[in-house]
C-alpha positions as CSV (number, residue, x, y, z in Angstrom):
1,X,116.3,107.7,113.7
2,X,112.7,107.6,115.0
3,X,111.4,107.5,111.7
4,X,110.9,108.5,108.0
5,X,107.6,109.6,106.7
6,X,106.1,110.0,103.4
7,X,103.5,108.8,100.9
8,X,103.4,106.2,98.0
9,X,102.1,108.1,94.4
10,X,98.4,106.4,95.1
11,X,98.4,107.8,98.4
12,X,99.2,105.8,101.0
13,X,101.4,106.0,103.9
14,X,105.2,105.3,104.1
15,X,107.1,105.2,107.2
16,X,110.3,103.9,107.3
17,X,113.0,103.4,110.3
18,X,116.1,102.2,111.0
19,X,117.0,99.0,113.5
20,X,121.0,98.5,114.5
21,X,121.4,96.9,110.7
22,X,118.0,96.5,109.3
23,X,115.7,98.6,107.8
24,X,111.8,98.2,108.8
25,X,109.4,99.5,106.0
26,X,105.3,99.4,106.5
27,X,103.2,100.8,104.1
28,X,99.8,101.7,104.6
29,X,97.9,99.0,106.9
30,X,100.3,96.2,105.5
31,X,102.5,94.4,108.2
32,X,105.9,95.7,108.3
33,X,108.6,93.9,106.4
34,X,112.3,94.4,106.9
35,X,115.9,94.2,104.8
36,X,119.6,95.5,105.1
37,X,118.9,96.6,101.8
38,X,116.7,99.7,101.9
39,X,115.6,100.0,98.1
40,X,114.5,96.0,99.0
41,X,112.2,96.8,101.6
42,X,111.0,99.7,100.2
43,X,109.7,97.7,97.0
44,X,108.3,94.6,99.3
45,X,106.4,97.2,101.4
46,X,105.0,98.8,98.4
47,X,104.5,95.8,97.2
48,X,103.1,93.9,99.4
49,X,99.2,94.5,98.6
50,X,99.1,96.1,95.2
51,X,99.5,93.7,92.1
52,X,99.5,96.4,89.2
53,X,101.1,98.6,91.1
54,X,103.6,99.3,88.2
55,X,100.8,100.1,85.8
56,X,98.3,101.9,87.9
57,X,101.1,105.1,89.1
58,X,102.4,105.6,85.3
59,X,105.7,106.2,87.0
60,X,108.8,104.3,86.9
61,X,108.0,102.2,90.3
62,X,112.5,101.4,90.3
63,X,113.3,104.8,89.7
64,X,110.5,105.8,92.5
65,X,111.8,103.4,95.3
66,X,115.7,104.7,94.5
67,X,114.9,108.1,94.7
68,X,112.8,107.8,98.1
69,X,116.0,105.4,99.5
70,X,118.1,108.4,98.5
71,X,116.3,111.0,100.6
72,X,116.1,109.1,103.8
73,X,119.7,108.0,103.7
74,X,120.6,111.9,102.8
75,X,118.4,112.5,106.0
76,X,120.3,110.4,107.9
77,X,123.3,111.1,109.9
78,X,126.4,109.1,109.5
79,X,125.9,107.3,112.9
80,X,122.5,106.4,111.8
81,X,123.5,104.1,109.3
């Protein structure tokens, strides 16, 4: 996979890609940060620069991240995970 593109509910970038067992998340201009666990590096990304993030997108921030890991590995082949 080359990459997964989309953006967080306050608008900023979020492309995600997959490396042999590791996923590698940046969001926006933050550095990159990587997990096995996709939902995990999807919420450190997002994370990363934002400390009210959970109150400032009135959305469930959880329910957001699992629902964005569900698309991309739905994307995905089976040999790309």
């Amino acid at each position: 996979m080359e990459g997964w593109s989309t953006y967080t509910p306050d608008g900023r970038a979020l492309i995600v890609r997959r490396e042999q067992d590791v996923w590698v998340v940046k969001c926006g201009d933050d550095a990159e940060v990587q997990s096995q666990v996709l939902d995990v590096a999807l919420i450190r990304a997002v994370r990363a620069n934002s400390d009210v993030l959970g109150h400032s997108w009135h959305v469930d921030f959880g329910e957001w991240a699992r629902g964005v890991a569900d698309r991309i590995e739905r994307d995905l082949g089976p040999g790309d995970r």
